[in-house]
N, C-alpha and C positions, 0 to 999 in steps of 0.2 A: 352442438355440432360434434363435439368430441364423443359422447355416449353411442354416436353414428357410425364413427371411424372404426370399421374394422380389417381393412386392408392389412394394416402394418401388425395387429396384435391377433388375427387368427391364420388357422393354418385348416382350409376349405378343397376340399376334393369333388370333381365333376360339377363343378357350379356352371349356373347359366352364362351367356354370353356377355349379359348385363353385367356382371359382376367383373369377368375380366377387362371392361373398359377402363381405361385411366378416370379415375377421380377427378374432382377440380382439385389442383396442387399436384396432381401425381403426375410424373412425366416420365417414359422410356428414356433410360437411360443408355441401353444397351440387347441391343437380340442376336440372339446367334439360333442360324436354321436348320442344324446339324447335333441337337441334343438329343441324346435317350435318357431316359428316365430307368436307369439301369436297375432300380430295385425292386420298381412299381408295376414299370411297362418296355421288360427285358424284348428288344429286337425291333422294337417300335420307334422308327425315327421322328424326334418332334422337335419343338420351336421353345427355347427359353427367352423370355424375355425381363430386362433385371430395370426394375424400379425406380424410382428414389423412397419406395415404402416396401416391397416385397420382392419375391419372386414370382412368374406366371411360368409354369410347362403345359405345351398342350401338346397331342398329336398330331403331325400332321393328315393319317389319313383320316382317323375320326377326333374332329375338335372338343365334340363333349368328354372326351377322355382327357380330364387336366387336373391341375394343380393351383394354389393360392399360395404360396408360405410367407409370412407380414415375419417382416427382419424384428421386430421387438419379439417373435417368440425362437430363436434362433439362439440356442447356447453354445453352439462350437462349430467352428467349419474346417475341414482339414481334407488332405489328398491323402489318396490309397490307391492301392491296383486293388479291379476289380473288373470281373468276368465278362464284357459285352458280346451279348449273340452279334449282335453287326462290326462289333472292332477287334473282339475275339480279347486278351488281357493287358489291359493296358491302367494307364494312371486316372484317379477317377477325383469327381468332388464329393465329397462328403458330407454332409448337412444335417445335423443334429437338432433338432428343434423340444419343443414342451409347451403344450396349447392345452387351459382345462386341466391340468394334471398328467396328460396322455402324453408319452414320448411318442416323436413320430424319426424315422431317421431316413433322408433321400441321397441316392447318389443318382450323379450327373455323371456322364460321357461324351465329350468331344466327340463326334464321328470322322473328323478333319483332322487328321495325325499332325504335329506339330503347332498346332493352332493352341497359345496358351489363354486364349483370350476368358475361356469359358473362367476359368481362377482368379485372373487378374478382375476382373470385371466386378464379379460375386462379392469376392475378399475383400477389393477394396472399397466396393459399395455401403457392403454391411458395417466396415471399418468407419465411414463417413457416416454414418445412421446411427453410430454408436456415440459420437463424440461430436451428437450435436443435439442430445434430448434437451436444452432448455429451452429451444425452437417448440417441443411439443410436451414435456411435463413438466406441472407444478414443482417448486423448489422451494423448500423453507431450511433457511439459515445456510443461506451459500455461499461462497466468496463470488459476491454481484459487484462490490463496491472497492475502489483503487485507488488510491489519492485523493478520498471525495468526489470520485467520476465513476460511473455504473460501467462495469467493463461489456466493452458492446460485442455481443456476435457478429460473425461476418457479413451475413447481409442485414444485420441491422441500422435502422438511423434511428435516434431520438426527434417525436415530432415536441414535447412539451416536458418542461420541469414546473411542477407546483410544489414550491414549501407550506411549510404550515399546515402538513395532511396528518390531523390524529389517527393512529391505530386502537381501535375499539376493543382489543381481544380479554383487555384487563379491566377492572373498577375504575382505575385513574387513566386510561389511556397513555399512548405515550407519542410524544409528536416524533413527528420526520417528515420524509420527503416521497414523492411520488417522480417517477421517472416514467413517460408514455411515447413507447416505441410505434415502431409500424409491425411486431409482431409480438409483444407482449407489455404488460403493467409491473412496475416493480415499485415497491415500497420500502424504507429502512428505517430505522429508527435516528434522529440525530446524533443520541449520544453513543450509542451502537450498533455500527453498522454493519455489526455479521446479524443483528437482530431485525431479519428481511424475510420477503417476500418477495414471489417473481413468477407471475400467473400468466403466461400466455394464453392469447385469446383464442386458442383451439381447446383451453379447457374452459371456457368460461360460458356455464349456463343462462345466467337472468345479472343484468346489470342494472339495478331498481336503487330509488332514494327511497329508504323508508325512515320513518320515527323512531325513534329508541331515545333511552333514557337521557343520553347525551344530545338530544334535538335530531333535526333531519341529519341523517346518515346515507354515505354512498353504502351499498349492499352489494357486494361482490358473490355470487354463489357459484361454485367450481361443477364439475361433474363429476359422477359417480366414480368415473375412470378414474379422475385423479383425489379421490376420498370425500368426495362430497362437503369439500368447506364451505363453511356461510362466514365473509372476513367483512367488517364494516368500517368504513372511514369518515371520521367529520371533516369537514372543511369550509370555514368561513370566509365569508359571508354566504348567506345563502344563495345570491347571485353566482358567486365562483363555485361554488358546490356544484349547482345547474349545469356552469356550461363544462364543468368538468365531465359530469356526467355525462353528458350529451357527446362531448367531443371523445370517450370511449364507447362511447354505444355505436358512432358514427367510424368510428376505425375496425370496432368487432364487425359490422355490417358488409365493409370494403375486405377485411378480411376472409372473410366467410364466403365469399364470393372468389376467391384464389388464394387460398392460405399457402405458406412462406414453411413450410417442412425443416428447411435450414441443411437437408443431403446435398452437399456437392460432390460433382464428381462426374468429369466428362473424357470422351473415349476419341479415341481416333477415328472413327468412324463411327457418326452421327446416325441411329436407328429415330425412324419418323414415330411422333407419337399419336398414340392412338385418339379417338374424338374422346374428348374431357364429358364427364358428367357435370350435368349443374345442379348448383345446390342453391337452394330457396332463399333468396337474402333474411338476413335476422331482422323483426323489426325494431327500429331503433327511438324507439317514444320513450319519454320518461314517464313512468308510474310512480305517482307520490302517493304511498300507501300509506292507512291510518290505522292501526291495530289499538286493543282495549289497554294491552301492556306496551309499557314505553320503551321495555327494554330490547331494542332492536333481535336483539342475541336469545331472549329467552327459548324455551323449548315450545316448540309448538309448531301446527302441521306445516310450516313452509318454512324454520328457519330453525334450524338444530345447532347448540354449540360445540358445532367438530370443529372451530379454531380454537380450542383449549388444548389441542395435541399438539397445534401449529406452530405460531413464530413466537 
């Protein structure tokens, strides 16, 4: 799912129609109908519309003339005066970005003189998108853990704690705990609990039991977005192994279908959101796989050990 996403982390000019629909999970947050694209499309008045994952400009007299910019490639946003053919010099936004290596840099114009909404909105959007990536990236060795309780995100709930979950990433494993949200998996170690993990299900590829040297193992494998880990966990009996399994495969599935972004941030006046894409449910069967090597982790074409750089 996450290999998919690229709303929030590209920065996409004159795209189809298709593309500027809201996503599942994405919602307007905010539109103001009085923008110019002061750098791009000087005298052309058009339509910004602010996210909970980007920015969308388009023109209003020719729509295929727009804009994508995903707030993950967004290094700096600041106000300046600058030149507008329709407002003549006034105070502007400024939007610094870096997508691929390429800087790209946009300013925005209010055309609505004293209207600060175009700043307020942007600013504190991208402010809330910042200081909520454990909603959407991988984290190894975070402060997850508080008094022996997983400090929870805002709209998070805890659905299940299971003790007794080995972490496979070493020869001896090391036991801890599994903590199973309605928007992410975290794991800790008992005796050390900055020795964690915290995999949200927007990066989680393939959720399979397979064999490895330690017996049936849960197999977590991330996506490439967030480094392509392969993390394995035991957990006995085999019975609880199963329905753990099942019971993340079965929350990835529910996920996948309206993923939980974790951007809040609401305006005075309520902009209607566009019609959502839908996204194909993941299927959620368990595959008990049988390989010639027992070592769940060895190198080989479906299962690489990039948790040796992990927890």
């Amino acid at each position: 799912m996450a290999d998919s996403l690229w709303e929030d982390r590209d920065v996409r000019f004159d795209i189809n129609p298709n593309q500027l629909r809201m996503r599942s999970g994405e919602r307007c947050i905010d539109r103001l109908d009085a923008i110019e694209d002061t750098k791009g499309n000087n005298g052309d008045r058009g339509r910004l519309v602010v996210t909970n994952l980007r920015l969308i400009w388009h023109s209003l007299a020719l729509p295929r003339v727009n804009l994508s910019i995903g707030f993950n490639c967004v290094i700096n946003i600041s106000t300046k005066t600058a030149n507008s053919k329709l407002r003549g010099t006034s105070e502007a936004l400024y939007v610094l970005t870096k997508c691929n290596s390429t800087r790209f840099e946009f300013i925005f114009t209010n055309l609505i003189a004293g209207s600060p909404r175009l700043f307020t909105s942007v600013i504190a959007v991208h402010r809330a998108y910042e200081t909520s990536k454990l909603y959407r990236d991988l984290k190894l060795r975070g402060a997850l853990i508080q008094n022996k309780q997983l400090r929870l995100l805002p709209q998070e709930e805890i659905y299940d704690q299971v003790n007794g979950v080995w972490n496979l990433s070493s020869d001896q494993g090391n036991l801890g705990t599994f903590y199973i949200t309605n928007v992410r998996l975290v794991w800790h170690a008992n005796i050390n609990e900055s020795f964690n993990v915290s995999i949200p299900y927007l990066q989680m590829k393939t959720i399979k039991i397979r064999d490895s040297k330690f017996g049936l193992a849960l197999v977590v494998e991330t996506s490439s977005m967030s480094g392509g880990y392969v993390l394995g966990f035991r957990i006995d009996p085999s019975e609880k192994l199963q329905s753990v399994a099942k019971q993340i495969q079965n929350i990835h599935k529910v996920y996948s279908h309206c993923p939980i972004f974790g951007v809040e941030f609401e305006t005075e006046e309520k902009a209607p959101d566009d019609k959502e894409l839908k996204i194909e449910p993941i299927q959620d069967d368990i595959d008990i796989e049988q390989d010639d090597q027992t070592d769940a982790f060895a190198a080989d074409d479906n299962i690489q050990p990039h948790y040796n750089v992990g927890i």
